[in-house]
Each structure stands twice: as C-alpha cells, then as structure tokens.
N, C-alpha and C positions, 0 to 999 in steps of 0.2 A: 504494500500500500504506500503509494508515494501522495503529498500533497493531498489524503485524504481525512477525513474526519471520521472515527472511531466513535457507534452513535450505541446506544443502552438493548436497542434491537438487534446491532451487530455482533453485539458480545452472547448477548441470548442465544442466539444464533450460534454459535461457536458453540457454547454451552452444551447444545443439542447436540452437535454435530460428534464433539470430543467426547463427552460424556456418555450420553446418550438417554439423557433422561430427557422427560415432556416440556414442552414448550413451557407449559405452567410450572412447571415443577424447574425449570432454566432460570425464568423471569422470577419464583420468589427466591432461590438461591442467591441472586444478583442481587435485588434491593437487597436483602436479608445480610449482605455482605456487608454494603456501602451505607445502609443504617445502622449496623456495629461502628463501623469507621464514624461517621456521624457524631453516635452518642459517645463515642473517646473522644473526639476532640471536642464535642461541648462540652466536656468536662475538664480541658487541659489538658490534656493526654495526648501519647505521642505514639502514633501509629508506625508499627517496623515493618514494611514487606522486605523481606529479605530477596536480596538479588534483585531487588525493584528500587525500593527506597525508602523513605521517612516523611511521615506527615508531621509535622507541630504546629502549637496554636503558640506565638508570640504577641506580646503586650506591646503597644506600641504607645507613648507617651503624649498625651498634647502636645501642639507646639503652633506657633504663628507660622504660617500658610499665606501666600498671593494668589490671589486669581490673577492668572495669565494673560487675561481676558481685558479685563478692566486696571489690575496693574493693582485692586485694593486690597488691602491687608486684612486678613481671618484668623480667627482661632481654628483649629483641628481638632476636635476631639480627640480622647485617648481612646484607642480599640483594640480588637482581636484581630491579629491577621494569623492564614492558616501557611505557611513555608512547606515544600516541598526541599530535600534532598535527593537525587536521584541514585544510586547505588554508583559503586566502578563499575561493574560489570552493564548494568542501565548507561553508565555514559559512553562508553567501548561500543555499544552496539550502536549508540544515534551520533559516534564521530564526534563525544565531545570533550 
C-alpha cells in the first residue's frame, strides 16, 4: 500500500481474512482492542505494542500563544496530548 489510507473496514477485513473469524466477531475484536487502548490513556497510561511502538498521554502546560492570523496575543490552555513512539524495528521498515 503506497500513499494509501488504512480505514477500521480494512483492518476488519484482514481480521477475517488472517484469522478467520466473522465479520462481526473481526469488527468487535477491533473496537474491543482500540477501547482498551482508549480507557489506558484516559487514565494516563502508556500503551506498549511491542515491535510497533508507545502511546503516552503528556501534560502540556499553558502558555501565551499568537494567532498567526491576526498577529494577537492568547493564553493556551494547559492539556493532554497523546505522543506516539514508533519502535526501531517500526522505523526500519517506513525508512526512518
């Protein structure tokens, strides 16, 4: 797959094909997966695929911000952002 977009159907799909269980029984595997993943990082938590990579949830701190736009000066709130790691073995294969 070059320049393609890997969609929640595709993976089901694979799911059936590799595995070989029902479409249904593909498709609740999958959410069932990525709602674990989910409820770890609402809590903080730092997800390991191994040979894949790392999900974390980082705290990001307010801070004064410009609109680019108009050139005027904002406050940022502080937030959660979720970071991705990708493994060696994950960057080896996408040449990075």
């Amino acid at each position: 797959m070059t320049n393609e977009t890997l969609t929640r159907v595709e993976l089901t799909d694979a799911i059936v094909r590799e595995v070989g269980l029902t479409r249904q029984e593909s498709s609740h595997l999958l959410d069932r997966m990525l709602e674990m993943i989910s409820e770890n990082l609402e809590q903080d938590g730092t997800v390991k695929l191994s040979r894949f990579g790392n999900f974390n949830v980082r705290k990001k701190a307010a801070r004064e911000g410009r609109n680019p736009k108009t050139g005027i000066q904002a406050t940022i709130s502080a937030r959660k952002v979720v970071t991705f790691k990708p493994s060696p073995m994950l960057k080896d294969r996408v040449g990075g």
